[in-house]
C-alpha positions in Angstrom: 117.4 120.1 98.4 113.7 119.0 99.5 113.2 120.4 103.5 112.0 117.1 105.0 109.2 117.2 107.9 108.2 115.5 110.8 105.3 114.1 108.9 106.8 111.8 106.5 104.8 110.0 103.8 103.7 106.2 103.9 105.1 104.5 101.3 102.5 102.5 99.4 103.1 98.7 98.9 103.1 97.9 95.3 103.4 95.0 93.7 106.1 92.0 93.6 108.3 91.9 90.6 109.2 88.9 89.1 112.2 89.1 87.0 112.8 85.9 85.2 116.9 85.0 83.6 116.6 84.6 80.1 119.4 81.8 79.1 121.0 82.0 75.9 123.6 80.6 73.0 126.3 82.1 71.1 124.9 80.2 68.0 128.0 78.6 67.5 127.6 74.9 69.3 123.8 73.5 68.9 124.5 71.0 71.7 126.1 73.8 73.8 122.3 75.5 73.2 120.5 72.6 73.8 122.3 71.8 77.0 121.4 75.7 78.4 117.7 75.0 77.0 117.5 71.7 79.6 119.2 73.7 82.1 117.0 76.2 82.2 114.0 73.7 81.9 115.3 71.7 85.0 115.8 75.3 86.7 112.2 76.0 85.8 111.3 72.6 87.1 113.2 73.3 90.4 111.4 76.8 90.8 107.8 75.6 90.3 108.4 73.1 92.7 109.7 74.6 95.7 107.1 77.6 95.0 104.2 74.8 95.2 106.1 73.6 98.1 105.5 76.8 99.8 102.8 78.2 101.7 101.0 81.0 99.6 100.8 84.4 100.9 99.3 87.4 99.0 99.5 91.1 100.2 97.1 93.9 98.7 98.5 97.2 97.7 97.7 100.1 95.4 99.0 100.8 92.0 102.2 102.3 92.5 104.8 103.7 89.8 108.1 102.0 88.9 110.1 104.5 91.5 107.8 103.2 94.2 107.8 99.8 93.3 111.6 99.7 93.4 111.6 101.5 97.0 109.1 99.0 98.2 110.7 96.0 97.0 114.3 97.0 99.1 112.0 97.6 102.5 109.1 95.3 102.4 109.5 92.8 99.4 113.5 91.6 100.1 113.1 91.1 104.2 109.4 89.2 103.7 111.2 87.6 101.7 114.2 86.7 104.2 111.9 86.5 107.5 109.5 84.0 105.7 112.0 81.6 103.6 109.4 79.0 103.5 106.5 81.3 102.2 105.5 82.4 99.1 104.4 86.1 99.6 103.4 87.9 96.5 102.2 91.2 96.7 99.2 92.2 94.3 98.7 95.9 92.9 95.3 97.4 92.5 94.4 100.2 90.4 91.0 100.6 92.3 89.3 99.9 94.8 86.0 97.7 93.4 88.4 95.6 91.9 89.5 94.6 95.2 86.2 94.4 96.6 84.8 92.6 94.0 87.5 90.0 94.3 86.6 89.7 98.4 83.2 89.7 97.8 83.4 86.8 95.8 85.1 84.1 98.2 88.9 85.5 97.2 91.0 87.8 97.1 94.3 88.9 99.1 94.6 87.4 102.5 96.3 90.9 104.0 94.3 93.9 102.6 95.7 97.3 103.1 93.2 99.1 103.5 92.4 103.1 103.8 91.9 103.3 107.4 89.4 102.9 109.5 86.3 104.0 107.9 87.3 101.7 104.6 88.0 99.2 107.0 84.4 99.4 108.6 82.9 99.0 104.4 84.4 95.3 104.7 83.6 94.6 108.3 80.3 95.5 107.8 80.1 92.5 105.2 81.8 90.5 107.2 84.7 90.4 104.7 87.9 91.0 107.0 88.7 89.1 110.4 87.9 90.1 114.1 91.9 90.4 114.9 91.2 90.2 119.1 92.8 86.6 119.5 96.1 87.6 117.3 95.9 90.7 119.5 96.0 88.9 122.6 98.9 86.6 121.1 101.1 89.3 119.8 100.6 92.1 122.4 99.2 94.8 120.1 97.4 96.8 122.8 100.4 97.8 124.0 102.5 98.1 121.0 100.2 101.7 119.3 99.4 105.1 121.0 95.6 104.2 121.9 94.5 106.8 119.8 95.7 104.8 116.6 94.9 101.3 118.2 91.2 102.4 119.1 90.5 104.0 115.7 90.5 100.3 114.4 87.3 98.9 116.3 84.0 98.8 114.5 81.3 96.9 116.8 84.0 97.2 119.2 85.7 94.2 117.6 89.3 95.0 116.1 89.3 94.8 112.3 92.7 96.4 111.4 96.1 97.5 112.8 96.7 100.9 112.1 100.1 101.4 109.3 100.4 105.5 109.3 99.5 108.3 110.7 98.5 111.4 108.1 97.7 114.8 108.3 96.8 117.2 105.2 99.4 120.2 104.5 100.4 122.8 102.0 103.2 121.7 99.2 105.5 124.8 98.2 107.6 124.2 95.1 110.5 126.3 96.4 111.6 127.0 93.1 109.0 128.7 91.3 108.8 130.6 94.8 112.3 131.9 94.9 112.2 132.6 91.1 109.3 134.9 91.6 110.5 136.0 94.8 107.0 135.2 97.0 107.5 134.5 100.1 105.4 131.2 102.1 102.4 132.9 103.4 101.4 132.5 107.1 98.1 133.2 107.3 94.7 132.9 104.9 94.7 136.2 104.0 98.4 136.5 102.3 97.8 133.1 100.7 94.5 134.5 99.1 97.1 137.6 98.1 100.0 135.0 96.8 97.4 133.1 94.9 96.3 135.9 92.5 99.8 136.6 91.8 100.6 133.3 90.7 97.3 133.2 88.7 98.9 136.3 87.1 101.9 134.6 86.3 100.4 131.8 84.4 100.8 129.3 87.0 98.3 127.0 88.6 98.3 128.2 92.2 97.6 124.9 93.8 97.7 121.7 92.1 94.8 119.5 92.8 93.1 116.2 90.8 90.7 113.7 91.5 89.4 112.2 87.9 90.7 108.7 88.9 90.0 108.8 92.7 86.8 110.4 93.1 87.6 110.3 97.0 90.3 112.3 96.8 88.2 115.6 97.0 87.9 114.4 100.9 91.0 115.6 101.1 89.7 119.4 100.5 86.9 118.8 103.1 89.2 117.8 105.6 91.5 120.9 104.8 89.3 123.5 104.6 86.4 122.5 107.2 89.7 121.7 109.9 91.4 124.8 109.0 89.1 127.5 108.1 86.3 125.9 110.1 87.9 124.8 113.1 88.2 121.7 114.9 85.5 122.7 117.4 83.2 123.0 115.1 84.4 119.8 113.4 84.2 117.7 116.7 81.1 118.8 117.4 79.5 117.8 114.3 80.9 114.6 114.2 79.9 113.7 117.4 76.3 115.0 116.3 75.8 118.0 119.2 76.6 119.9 115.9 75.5 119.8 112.6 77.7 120.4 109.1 75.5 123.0 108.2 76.3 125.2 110.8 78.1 128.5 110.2 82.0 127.9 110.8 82.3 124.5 108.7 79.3 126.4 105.8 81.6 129.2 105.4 84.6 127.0 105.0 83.1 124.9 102.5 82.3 128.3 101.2 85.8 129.4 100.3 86.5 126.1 99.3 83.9 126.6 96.2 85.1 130.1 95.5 88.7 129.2 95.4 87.7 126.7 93.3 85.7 128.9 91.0 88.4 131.3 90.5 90.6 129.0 89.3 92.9 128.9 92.3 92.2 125.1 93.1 93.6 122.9 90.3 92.5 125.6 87.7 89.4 124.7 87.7 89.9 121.2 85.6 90.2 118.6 88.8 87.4 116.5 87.5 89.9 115.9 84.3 93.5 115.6 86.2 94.7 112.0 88.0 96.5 111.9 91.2 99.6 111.4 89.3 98.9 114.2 87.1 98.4 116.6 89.8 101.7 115.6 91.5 103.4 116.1 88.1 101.9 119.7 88.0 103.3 120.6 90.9 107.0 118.6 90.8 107.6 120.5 87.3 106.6 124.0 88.1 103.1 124.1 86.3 101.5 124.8 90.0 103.2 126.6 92.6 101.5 124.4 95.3 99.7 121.8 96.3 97.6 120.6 98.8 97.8 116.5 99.5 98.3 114.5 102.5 101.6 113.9 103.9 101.9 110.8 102.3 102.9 112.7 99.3 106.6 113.3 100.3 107.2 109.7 99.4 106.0 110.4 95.5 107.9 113.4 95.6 110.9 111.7 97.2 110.7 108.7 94.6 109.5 110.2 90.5 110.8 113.6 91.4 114.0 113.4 93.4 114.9 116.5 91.8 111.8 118.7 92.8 112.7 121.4 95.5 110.2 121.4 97.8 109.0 122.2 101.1 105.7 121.4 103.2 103.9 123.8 105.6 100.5 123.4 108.2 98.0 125.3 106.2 98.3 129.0 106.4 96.4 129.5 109.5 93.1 131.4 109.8 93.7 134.2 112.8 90.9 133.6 114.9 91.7 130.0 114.6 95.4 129.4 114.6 97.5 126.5 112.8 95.7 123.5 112.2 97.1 120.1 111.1 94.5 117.6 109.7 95.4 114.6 111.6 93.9 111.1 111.8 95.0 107.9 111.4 96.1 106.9 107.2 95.6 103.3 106.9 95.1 99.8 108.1 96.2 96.2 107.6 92.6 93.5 108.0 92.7 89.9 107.3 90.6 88.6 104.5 88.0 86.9 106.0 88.3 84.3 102.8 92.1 83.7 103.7 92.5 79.6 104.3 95.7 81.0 106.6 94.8 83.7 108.4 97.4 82.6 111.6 100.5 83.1 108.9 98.8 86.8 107.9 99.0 87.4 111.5 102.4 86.9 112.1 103.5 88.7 108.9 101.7 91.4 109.9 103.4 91.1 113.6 107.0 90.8 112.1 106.2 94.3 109.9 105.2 96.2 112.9 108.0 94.6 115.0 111.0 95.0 112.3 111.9 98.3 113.5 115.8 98.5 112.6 114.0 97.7 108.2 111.4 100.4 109.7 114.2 103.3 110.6 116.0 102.3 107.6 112.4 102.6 105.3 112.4 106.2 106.6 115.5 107.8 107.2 116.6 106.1 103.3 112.9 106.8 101.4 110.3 108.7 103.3 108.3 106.0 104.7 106.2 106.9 107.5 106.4 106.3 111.1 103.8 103.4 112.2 102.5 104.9 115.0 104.2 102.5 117.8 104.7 103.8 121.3 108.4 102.3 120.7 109.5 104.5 118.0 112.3 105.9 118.8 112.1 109.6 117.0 116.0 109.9 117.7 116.2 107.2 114.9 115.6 109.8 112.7 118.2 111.4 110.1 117.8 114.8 108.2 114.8 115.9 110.1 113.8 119.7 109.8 115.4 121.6 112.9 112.3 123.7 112.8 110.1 121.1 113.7 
């Protein structure tokens, strides 16, 4: 059985399915046949109508896989659909992200865009593609609904683009299976992971997973790891803030072992240019790589296509002079298009998913979701959570 975190994964939105009844006939009675044939057409009729009746609402997400979509559509799809009778909300997948800024950029597009968090979010404000969100903000209260450290991560200009939907920090996957088979132990610190790695190597087996061919992005990920980890977070701060620079020693050396893990086959066997997201998660899930190194997010693609996979998540084995390090920052954010013609109804969709905490405990204790960062989550909510943590 998985060993669940406090970190649990944000489930990506996907997209709505429409599942249409088929009507048919026994063959035997042709006016029986024809008289389902016009009550399906009136049923048609009917639907069509009250849809154009309704006020349209569309909802960006990525691509997700059929296990995600069917999560989704229990905790965000069905009570949308029940707190907003008189809407139609669809929710639209996308496979990249140009497509959805291509659609934006040209006067459409989804009027809620989930977005990657704030730095994504600042691409679109810069083009004055998404909404200033102080006036809804001052309506709804959101100041004092997040921690400030998620709230304040959404200004760009100081004007508020985006409500922050996850908190995420980077960790070590363990498949606990291939561990126990082998009999390896979860290292603790840098050196006995550099020691477990070229025993796995030995074995056969990928030591940890990694893939980016389809989301070139994703290799941020790595940077984030090692630099935070194996660089520290002083060093970090300080060139982010600019009284540093990346080129100093601490985060050069990091990137460093980054490249010779890399290079020795350690880090998705040297082939991450050809492996997909998905693919990498599959390596993993099925024993091909003992480990894997991914965002917390994960556990919720873990939880839903591999229910079966025996895993367990760890802070990165720790360097000594730096200690244990979790990646942290805020995951994504929800803007308004700045093409939407009802940008008043996004808002209030977007207040009742931040505000629907009883769905919210239910989305995580039931399928991994993770906490919104809200100052009134209630952590107590929380079922099957790790002891240890």
């Amino acid at each position: 059985m998985k060993n669940m975190k406090k970190f649990l994964a944000l489930c990506l939105t996907g997209a709505m399915a429409v599942s249409m009844a088929a009507c048919g006939s026994s063959g035997n009675d042709k006016a029986a046949g024809e008289d389902d044939k016009q009550t399906e057409s009136t049923a048609k009729t009917d639907d069509d109508k009250d849809s154009k009746d309704k006020e349209k609402l569309v909802i960006s997400c990525y691509l997700a896989d059929d296990n995600q979509v069917a999560v989704r559509e229990k905790y965000i799809d069905e009570p949308l659909k029940e707190a907003f009778p008189d809407v139609d909300i669809e929710i639209k997948m996308y496979s990249d992200r140009q497509s959805l800024q291509v659609e934006v950029a040209g006067g459409g597009g989804p009027d809620i865009l989930d977005l990657d968090g704030p730095t994504d979010v600042a691409e679109f404000a810069k083009a004055d593609r998404v909404l200033d969100l102080g006036k809804y903000a001052d309506q709804y209260g959101w100041k004092d609904m997040f921690y400030d450290w998620a709230y304040n991560s959404c200004f760009y200009n100081d004007k508020l683009y985006s409500l922050p939907t996850s908190f995420e920090g980077m960790v070590m996957y363990y498949n606990m299976d291939v561990m126990k088979e082998n009999g390896w132990e979860v290292p603790k610190t840098q050196d006995e992971l550099v020691e477990l790695m070229k025993k796995i190597q030995e074995k056969g087996i990928i030591p940890i997973a990694f893939g980016n061919s389809n989301y070139q992005g994703a290799v941020d990920w790595l940077y984030s790891t090692f630099t935070s980890c194996y660089g520290g977070p002083k060093a970090v701060k300080a060139a982010m803030e600019g009284t540093g620079k990346y080129t100093d020693k601490p985060i050069k050396e990091a990137i460093q072992t980054m490249v010779d893990w890399w290079q020795e086959g350690w880090l998705g066997d040297k082939a991450s240019q050809s492996i997909t997201n998905e693919d990498m998660v599959a390596f993993f899930a099925e024993g091909r790589a003992a480990m894997m190194i991914d965002g917390t997010w994960a556990s919720n693609q873990l939880i839903a296509t591999y229910p079966d996979c025996n895993w367990d998540s760890e802070m990165m084995p720790q360097k000594e002079d730096i200690g244990e390090i979790l990646p942290f920052a805020t995951g994504g954010g929800y803007s308004i298009n700045a093409n939407s013609k009802n940008p008043d109804l996004a808002a209030e969709v977007l207040n009742y998913l931040f505000t629907s905490l009883d769905r919210h405990y239910q989305s995580i204790n039931e399928a991994g979701y993770q906490p919104y960062p809200l100052k009134a989550f209630d952590i107590a909510k929380l079922e099957g959570m790790d002891g240890n943590c």
